[in-house]
DSSP file (Angstrom, degrees, kcal/mol; ACC not computed):
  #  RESIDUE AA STRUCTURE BP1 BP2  ACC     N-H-->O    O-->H-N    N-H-->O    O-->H-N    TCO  KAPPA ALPHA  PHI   PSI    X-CA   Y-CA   Z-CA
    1    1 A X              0   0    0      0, 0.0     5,-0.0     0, 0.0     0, 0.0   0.000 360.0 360.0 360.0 131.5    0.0    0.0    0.0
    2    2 A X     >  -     0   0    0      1,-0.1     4,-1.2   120,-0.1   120,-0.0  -0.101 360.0-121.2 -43.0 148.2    1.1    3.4   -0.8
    3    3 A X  H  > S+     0   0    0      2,-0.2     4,-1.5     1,-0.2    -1,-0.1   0.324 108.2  56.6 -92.3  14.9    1.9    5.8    1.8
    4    4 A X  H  > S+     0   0    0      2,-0.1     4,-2.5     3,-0.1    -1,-0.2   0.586 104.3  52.4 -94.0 -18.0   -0.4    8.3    0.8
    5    5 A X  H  > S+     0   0    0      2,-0.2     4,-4.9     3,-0.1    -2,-0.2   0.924 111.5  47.8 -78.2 -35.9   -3.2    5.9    1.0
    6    6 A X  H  X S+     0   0    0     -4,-1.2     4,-1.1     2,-0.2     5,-0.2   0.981 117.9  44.2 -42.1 -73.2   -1.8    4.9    5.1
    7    7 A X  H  X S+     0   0    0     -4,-1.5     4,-4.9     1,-0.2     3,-0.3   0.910 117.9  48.9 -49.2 -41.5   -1.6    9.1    5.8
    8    8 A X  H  X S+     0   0    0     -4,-2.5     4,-1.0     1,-0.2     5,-0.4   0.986 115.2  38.4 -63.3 -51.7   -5.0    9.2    4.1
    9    9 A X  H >X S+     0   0    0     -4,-4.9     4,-1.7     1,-0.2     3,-0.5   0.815 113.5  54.1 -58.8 -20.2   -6.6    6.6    5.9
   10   10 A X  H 3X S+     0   0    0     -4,-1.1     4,-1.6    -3,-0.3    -1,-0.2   0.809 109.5  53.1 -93.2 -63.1   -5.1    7.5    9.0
   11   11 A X  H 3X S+     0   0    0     -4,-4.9     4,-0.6     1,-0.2    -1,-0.2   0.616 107.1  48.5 -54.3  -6.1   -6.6   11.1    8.4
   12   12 A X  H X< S+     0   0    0     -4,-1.0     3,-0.9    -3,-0.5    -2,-0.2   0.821 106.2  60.6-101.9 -26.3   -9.9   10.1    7.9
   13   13 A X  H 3< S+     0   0    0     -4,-1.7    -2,-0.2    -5,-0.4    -1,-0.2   0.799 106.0  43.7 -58.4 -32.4   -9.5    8.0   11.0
   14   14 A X  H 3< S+     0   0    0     -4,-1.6    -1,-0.3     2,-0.0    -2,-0.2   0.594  83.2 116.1-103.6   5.0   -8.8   11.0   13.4
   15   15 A X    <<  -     0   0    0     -3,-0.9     3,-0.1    -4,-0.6    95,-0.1  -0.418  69.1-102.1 -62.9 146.3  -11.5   13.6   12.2
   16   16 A X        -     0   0    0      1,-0.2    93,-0.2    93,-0.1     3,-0.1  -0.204  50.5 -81.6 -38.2 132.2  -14.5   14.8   14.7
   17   17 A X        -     0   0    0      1,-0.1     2,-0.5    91,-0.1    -1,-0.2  -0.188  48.1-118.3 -55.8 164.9  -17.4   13.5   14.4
   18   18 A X        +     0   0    0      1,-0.2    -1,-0.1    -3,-0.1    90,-0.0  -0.564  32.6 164.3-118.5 160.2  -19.4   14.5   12.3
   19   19 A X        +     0   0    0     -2,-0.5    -1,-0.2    -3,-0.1     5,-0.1   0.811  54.2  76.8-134.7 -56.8  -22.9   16.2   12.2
   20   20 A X  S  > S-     0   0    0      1,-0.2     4,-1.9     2,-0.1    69,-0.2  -0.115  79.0-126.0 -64.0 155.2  -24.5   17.9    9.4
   21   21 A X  H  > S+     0   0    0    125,-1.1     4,-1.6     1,-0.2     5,-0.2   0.797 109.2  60.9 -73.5 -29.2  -25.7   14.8    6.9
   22   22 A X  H  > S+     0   0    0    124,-0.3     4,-3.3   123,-0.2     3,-0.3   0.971 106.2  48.3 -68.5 -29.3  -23.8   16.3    3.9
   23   23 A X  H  > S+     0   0    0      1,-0.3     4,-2.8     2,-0.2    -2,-0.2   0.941 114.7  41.7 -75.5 -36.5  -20.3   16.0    5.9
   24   24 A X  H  < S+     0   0    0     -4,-1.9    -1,-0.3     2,-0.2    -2,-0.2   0.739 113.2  55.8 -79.5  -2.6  -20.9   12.5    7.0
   25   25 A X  H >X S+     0   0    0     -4,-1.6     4,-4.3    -3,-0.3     3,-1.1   0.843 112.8  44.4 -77.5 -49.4  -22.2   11.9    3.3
   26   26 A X  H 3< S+     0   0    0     -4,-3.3     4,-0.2     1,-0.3    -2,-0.2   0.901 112.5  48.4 -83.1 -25.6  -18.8   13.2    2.1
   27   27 A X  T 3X S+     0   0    0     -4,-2.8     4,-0.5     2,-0.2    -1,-0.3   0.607 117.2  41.4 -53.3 -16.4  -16.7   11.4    4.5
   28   28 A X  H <> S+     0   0    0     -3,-1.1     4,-3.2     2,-0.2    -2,-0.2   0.757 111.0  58.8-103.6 -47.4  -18.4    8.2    3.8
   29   29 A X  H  < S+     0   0    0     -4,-4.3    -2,-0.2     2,-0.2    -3,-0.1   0.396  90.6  73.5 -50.9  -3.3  -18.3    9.3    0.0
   30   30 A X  H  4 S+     0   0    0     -4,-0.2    -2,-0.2    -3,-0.2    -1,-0.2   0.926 114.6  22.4 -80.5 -82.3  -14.3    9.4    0.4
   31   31 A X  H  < S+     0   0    0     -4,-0.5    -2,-0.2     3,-0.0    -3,-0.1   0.804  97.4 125.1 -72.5 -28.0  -14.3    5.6    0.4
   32   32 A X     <  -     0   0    0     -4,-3.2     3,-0.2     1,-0.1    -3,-0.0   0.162  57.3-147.4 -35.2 142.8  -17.6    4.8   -1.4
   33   33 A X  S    S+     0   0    0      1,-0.2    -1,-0.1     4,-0.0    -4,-0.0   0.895 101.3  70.3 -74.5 -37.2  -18.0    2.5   -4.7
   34   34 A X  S    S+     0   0    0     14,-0.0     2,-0.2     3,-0.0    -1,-0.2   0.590  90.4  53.2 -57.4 -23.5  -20.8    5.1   -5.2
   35   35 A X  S    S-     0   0    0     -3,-0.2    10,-0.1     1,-0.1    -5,-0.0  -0.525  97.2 -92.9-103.4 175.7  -19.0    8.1   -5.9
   36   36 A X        -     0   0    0     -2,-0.2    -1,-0.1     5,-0.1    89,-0.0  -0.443  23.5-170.8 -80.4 163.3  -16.0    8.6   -8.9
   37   37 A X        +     0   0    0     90,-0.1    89,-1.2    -3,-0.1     2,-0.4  -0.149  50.9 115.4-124.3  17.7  -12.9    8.0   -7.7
   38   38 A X        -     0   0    0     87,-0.2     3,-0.4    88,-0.1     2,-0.2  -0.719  69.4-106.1-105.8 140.8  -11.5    9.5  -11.1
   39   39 A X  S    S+     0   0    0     -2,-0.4    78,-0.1     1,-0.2    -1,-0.1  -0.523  98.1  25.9 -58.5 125.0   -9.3   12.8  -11.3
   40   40 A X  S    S+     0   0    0     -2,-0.2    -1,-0.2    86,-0.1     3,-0.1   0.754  93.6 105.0  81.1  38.0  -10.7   16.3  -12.7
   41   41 A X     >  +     0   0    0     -3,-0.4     4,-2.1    75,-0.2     3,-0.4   0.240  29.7 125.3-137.3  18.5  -14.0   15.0  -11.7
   42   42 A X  T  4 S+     0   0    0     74,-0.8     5,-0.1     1,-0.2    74,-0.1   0.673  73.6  58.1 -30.3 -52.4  -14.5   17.3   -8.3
   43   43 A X  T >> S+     0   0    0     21,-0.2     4,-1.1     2,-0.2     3,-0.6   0.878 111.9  40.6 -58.3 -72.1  -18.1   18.8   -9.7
   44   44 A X  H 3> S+     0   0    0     -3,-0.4     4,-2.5     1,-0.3     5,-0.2   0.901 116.6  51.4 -57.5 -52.0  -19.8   14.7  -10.0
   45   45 A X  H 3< S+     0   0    0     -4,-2.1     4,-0.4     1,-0.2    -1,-0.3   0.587 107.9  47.9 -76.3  25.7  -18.2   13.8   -6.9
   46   46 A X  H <> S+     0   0    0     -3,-0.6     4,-0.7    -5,-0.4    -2,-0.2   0.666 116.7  47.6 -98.2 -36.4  -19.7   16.9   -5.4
   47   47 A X  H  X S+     0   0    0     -4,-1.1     4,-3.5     2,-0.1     5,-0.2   0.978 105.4  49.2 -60.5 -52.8  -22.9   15.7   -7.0
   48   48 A X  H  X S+     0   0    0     -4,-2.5     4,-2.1     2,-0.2    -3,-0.1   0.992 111.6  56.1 -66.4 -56.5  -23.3   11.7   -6.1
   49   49 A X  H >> S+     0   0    0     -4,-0.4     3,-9.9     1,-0.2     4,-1.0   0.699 113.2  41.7 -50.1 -84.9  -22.5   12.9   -2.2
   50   50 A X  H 3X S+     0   0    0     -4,-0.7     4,-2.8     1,-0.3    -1,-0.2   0.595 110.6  52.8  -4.9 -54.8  -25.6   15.5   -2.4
   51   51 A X  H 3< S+     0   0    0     -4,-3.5     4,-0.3     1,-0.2    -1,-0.3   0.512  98.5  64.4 -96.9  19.5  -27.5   13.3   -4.0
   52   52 A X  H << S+     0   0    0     -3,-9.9     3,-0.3    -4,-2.1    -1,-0.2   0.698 120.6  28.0 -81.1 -22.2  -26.8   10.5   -1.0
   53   53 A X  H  < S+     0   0    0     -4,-1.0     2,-1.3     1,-0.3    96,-0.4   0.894 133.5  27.7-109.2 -45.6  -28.6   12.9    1.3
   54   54 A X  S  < S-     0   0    0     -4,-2.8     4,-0.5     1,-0.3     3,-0.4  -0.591  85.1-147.8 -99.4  62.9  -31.2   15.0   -0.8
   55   55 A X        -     0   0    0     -2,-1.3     3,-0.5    94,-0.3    -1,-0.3   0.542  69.7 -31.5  40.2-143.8  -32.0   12.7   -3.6
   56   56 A X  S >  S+     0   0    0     95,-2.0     3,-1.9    94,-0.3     4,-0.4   0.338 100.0 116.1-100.8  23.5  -32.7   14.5   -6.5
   57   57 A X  T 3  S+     0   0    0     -3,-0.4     3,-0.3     1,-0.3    -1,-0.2   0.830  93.7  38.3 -44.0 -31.3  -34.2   17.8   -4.7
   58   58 A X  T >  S+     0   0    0     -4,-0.5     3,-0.6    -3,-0.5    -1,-0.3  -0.159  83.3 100.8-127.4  38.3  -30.9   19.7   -6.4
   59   59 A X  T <  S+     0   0    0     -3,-1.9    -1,-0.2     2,-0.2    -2,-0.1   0.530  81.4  58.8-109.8 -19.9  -30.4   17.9  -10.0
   60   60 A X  T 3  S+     0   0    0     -4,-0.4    -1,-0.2    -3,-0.3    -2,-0.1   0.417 104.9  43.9 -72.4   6.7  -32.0   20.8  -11.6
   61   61 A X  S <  S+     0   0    0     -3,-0.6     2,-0.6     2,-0.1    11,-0.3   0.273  97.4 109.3-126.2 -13.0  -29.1   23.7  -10.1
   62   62 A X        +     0   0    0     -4,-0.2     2,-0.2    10,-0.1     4,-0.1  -0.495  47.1 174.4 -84.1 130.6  -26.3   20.9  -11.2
   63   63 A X        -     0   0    0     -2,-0.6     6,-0.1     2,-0.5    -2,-0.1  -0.565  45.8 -85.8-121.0-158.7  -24.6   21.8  -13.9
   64   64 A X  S    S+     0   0    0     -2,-0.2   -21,-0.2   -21,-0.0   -20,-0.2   0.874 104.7  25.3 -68.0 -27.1  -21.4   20.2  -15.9
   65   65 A X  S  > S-     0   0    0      1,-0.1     4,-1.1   -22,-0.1    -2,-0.5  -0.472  80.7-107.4-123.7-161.0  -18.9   21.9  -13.7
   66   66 A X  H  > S+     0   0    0     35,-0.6     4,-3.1    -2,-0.2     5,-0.3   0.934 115.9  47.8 -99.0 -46.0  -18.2   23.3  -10.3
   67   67 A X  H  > S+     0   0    0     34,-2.0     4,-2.2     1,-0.2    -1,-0.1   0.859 111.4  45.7 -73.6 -19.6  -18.2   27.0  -11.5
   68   68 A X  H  > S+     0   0    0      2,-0.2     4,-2.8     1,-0.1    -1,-0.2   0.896 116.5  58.7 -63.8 -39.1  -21.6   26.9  -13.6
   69   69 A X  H  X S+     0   0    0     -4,-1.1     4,-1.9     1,-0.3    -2,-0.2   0.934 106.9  46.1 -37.9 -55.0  -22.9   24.8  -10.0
   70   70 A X  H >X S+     0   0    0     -4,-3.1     4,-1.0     1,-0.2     3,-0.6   0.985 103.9  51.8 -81.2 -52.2  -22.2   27.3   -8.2
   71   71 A X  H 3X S+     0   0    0     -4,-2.2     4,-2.8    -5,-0.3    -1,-0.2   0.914 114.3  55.2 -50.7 -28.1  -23.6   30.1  -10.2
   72   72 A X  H 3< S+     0   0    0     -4,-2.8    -1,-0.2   -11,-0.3    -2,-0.2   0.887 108.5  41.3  -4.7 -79.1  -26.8   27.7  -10.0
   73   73 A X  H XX>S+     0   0    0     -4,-1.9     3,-2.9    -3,-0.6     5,-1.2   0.937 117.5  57.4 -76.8 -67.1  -26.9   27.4   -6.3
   74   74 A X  H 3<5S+     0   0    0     -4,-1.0     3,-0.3     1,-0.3     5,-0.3   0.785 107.7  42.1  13.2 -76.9  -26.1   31.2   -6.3
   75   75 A X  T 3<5S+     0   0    0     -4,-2.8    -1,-0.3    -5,-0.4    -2,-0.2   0.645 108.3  60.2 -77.7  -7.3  -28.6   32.3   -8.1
   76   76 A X  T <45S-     0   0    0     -3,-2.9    -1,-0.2    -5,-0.2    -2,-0.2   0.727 117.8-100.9 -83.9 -21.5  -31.2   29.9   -6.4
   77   77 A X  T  <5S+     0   0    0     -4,-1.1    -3,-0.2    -3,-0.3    -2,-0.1   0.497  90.1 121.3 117.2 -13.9  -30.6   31.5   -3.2
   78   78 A X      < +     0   0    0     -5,-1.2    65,-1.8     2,-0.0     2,-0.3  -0.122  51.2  97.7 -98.7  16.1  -28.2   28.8   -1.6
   79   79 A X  B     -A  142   0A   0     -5,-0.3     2,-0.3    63,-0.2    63,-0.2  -0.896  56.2-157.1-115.8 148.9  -25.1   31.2   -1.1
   80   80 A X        -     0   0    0     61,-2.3    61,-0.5    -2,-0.3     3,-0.1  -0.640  40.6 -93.1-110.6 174.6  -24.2   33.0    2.1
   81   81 A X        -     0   0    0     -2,-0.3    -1,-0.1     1,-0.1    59,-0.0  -0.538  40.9-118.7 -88.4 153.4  -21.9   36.4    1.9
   82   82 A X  S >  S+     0   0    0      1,-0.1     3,-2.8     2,-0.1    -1,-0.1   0.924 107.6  79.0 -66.0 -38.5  -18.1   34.9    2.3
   83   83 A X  T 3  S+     0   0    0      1,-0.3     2,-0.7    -3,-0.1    -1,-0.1   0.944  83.1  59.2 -33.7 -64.6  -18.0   37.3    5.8
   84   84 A X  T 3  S-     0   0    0      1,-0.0    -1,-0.3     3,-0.0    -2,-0.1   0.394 103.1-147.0 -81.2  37.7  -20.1   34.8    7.8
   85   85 A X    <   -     0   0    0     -3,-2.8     2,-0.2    -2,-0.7    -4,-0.1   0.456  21.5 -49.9  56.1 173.3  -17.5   32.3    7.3
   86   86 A X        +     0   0    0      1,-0.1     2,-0.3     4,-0.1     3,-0.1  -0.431  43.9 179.1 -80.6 165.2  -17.8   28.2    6.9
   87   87 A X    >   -     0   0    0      1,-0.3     3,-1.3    -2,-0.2    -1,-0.1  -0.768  34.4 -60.3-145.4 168.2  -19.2   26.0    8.5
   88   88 A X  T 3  S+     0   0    0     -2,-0.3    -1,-0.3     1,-0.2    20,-0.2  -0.382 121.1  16.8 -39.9 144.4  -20.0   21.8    8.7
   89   89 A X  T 3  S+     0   0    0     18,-1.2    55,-0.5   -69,-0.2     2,-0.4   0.470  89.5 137.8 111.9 -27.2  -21.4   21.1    6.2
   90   90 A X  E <   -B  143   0A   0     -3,-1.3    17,-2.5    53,-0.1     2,-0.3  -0.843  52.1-121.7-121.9 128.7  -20.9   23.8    3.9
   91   91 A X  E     -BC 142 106A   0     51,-1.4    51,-1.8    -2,-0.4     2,-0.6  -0.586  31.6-146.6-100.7 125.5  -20.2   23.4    0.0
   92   92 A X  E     -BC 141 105A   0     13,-2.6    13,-0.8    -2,-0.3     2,-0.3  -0.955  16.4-166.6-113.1  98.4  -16.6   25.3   -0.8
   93   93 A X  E     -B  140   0A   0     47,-1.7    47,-0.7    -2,-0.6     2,-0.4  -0.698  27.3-177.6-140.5 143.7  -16.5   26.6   -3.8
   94   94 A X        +     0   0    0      9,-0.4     9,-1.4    -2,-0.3   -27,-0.1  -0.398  15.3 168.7 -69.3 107.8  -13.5   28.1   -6.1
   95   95 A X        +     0   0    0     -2,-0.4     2,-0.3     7,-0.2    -1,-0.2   0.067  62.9  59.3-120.4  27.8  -15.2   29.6   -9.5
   96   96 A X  S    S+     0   0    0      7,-0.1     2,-0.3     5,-0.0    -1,-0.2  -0.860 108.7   1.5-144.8 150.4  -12.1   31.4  -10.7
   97   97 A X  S > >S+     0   0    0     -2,-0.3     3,-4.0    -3,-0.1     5,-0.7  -0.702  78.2 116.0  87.5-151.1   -8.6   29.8  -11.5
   98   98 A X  T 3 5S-     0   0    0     -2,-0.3     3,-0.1     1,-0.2    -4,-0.0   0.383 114.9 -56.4  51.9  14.0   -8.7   26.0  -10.9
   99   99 A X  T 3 5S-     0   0    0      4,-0.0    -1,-0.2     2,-0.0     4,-0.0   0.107  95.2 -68.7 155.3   8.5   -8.1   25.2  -14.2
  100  100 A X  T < 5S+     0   0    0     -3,-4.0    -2,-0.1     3,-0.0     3,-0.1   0.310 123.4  76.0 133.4 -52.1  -11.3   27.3  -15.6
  101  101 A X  T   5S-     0   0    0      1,-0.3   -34,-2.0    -4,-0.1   -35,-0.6  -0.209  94.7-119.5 -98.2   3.6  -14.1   25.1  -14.2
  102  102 A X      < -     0   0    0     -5,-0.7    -1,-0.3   -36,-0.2     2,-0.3  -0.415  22.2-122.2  75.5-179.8  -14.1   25.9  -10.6
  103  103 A X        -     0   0    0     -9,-1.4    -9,-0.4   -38,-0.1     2,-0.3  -0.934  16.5-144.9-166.8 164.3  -13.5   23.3   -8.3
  104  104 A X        +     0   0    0     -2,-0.3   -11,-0.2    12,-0.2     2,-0.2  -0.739  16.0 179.5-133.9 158.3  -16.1   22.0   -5.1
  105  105 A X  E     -C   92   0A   0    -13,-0.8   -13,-2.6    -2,-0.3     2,-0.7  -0.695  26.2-127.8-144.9 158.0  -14.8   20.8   -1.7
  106  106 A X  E     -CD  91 114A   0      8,-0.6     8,-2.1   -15,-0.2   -15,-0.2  -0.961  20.6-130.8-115.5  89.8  -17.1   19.7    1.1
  107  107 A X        -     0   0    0    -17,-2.5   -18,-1.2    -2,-0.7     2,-0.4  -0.119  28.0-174.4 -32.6 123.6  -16.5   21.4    4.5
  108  108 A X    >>  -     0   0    0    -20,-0.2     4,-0.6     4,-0.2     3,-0.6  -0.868  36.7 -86.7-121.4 178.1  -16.2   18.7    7.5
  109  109 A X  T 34 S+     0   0    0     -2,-0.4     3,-0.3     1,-0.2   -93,-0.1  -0.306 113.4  55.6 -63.1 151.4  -15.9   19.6   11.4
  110  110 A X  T 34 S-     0   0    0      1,-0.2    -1,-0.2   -95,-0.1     3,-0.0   0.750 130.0 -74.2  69.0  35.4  -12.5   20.1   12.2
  111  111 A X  T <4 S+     0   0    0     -3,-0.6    21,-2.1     1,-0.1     2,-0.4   0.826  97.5 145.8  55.7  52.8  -11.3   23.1    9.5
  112  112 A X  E  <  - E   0 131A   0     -4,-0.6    19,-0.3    -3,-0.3    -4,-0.2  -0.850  43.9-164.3 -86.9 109.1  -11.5   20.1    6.8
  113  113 A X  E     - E   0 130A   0     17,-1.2    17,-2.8    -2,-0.4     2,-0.3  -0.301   5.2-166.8-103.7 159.8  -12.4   19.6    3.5
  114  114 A X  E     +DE 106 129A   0     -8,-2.1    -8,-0.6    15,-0.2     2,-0.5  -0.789  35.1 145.9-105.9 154.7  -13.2   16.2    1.6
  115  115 A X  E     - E   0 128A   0     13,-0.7    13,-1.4    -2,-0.3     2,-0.4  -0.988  53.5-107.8-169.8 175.9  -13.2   17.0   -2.2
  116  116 A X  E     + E   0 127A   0     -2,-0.5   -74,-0.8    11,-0.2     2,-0.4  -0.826  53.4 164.9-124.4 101.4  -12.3   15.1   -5.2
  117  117 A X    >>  -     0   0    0      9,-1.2     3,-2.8    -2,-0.4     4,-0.5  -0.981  54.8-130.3-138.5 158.3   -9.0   16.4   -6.7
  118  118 A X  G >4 S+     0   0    0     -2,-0.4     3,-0.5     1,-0.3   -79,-0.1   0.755  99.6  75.7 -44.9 -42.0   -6.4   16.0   -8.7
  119  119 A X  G 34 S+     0   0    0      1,-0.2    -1,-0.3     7,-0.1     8,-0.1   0.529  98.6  45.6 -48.8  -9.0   -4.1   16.9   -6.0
  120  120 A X  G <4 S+     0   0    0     -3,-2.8     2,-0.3     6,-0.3    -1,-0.2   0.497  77.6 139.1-128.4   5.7   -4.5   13.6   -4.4
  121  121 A X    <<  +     0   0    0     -4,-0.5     5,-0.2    -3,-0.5    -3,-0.1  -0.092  20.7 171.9 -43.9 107.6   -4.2   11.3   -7.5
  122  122 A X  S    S-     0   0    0      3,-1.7     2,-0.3    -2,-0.3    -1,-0.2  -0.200  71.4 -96.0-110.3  40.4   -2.1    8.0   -6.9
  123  123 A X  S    S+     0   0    0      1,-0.2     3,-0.1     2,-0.0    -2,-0.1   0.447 123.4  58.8  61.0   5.2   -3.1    6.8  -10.2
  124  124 A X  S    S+     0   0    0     -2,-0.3     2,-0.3     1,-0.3    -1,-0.2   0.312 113.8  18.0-100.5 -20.8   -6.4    4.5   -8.1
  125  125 A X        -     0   0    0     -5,-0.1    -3,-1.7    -7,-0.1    -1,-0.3  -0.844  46.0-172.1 172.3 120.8   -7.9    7.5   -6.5
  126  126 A X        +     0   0    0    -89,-1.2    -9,-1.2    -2,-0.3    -5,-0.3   0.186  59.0 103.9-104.0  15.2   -8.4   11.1   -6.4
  127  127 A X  E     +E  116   0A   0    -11,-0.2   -11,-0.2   -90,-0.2     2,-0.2  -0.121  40.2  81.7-108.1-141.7  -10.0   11.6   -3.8
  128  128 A X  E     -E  115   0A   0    -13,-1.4   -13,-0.7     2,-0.0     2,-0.6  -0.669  54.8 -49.5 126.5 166.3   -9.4   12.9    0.0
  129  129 A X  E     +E  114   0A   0    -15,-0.2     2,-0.4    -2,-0.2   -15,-0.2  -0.648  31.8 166.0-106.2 134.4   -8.9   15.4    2.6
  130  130 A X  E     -E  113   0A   0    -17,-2.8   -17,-1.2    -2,-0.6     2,-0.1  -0.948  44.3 -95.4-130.2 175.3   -6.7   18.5    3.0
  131  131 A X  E     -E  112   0A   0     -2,-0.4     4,-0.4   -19,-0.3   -19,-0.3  -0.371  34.0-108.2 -75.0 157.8   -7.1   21.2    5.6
  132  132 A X  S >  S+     0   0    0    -21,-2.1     3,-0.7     1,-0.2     4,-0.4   0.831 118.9  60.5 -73.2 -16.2   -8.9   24.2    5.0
  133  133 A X  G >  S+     0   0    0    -22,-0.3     3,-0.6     1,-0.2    -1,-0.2   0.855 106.9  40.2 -20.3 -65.1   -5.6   25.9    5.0
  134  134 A X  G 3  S+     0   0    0      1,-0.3    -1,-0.2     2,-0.1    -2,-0.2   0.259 107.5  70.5-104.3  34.2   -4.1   24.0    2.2
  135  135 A X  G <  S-     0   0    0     -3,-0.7    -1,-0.3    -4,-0.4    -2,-0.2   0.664  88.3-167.2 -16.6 -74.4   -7.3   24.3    0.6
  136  136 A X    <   -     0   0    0     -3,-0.6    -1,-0.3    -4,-0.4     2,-0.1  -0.317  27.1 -11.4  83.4-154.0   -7.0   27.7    0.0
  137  137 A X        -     0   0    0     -2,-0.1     2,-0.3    -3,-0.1   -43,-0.1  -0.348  52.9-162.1 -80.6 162.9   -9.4   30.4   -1.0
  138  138 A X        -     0   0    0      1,-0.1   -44,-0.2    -2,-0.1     3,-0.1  -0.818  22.8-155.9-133.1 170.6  -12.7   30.2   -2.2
  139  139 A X  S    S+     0   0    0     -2,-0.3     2,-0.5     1,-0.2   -45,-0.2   0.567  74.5  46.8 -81.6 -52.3  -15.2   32.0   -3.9
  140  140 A X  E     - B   0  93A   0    -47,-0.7   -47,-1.7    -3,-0.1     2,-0.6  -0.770  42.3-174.2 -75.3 100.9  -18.2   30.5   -2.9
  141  141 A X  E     + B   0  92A   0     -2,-0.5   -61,-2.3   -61,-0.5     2,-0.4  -0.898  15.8 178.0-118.1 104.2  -20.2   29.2    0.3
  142  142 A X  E     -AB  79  91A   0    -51,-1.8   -51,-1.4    -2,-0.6     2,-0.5  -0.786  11.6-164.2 -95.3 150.0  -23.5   27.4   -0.8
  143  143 A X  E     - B   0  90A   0    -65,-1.8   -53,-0.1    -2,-0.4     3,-0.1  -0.926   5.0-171.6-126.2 102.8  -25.4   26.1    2.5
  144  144 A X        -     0   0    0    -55,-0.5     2,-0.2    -2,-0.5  -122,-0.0  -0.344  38.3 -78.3 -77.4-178.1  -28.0   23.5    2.1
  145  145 A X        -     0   0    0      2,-0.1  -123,-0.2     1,-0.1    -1,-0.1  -0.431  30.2-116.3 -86.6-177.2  -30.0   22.6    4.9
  146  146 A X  S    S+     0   0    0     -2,-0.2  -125,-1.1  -126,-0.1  -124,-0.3   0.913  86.3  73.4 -63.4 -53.2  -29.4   20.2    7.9
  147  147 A X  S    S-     0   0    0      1,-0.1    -2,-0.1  -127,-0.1  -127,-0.0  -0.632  79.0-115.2-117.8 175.6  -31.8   17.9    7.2
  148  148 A X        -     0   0    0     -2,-0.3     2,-0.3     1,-0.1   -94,-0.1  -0.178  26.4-156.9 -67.2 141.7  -32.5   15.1    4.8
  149  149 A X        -     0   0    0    -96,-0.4   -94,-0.3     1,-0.1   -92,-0.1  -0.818  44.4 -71.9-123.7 172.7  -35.4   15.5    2.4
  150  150 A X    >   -     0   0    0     -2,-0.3     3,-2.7     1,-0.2   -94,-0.3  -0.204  43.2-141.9 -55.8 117.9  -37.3   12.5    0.6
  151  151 A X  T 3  S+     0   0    0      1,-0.3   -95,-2.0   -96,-0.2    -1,-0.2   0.799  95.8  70.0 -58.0  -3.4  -34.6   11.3   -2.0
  152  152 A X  T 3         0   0    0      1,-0.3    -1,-0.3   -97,-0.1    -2,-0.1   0.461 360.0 360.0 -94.6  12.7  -37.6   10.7   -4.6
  153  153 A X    <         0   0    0     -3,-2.7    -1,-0.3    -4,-0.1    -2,-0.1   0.559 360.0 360.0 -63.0 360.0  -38.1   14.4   -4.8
C-alpha cells in the first residue's frame, strides 16, 4: 500500500465527528464504490455525495462543472456572503482559477475539507482530505439545509 493511502486513511480516521448529513455523506463518500474516484471530476463527486442525502431535490441547479454549480446554487438563493464564514457542512466553492471550471470541496468539522482532486491522485484514486488551509481560498459558500429530504423528490 502506498503511503499516501496509510496518511489518508489514518486522516480520515482522526477527524471529529461529524454532524451535518452532507459531511458525514462526504466522509463516507471518500471511500464509497458510489462516488467517482477518477481525477478532474470534483463537480460529479460533489454531486453523487448530495444526492446521498437530498436525492434528487438539487439535479436541476447541477450543472457540468463546479463553477456553472455554483452560479446555480447562487442564483437559487443557496449562497451565504463569504463574511459569515464556513461551516460543517458547507459546500466550498473556487469559480475562478482552478483550471477554468471551478473546483467544489465539502467542509467537515475540524477546518477540513473532503473533495475530489487531482491533487490527491495515486493513479487509483483522487479523492481525499486537505485542511482548509491548504485548501486555500474560495469563492463561494452554498449552504443547504441540515436535514434530509425524501430522496424521490
Amino acid at each position: 500500500m502506498k503511503i499516501s493511502k496509510i496518511l489518508f486513511r489514518a486522516r480520515l480516521r482522526l477527524l471529529p465527528r461529524q454532524t451535518h448529513p452532507l459531511a458525514v455523506a462526504a466522509v463516507n463518500g471518500l471511500r464509497s464504490r458510489e462516488t467517482t474516484k477518477e481525477p478532474h471530476q470534483c463537480e460529479k463527486w460533489a454531486r453523487q455525495v448530495k444526492q446521498l442525502v437530498y436525492g434528487g431535490k438539487f439535479t436541476a441547479l447541477q450543472c457540468p462543472n463546479a463553477m456553472l454549480t455554483a452560479i446555480a446554487f447562487k442564483e437559487a438563493g443557496c449562497s451565504i456572503p463569504l463574511s459569515c464564514g464556513s461551516t460543517e457542512g458547507d459546500l466550498l466553492y473556487k469559480i475562478y482559477g482552478s483550471g477554468g471550471d471551478g473546483h467544489v470541496g465539502i467542509r467537515l468539522a475540524g477546518n477540513v475539507v473532503a473533495e475530489n482532486s487531482s491533487v490527491h491522485w495515486d493513479g487509483t484514486d483522487a479523492r481525499g482530505l486537505r485542511t482548509l488551509a491548504e485548501f486555500g481560498n474560495f469563492d463561494m459558500i452554498i449552504r443547504l439545509p441540515a436535514n434530509r429530504t425524501n430522496k424521490g423528490e
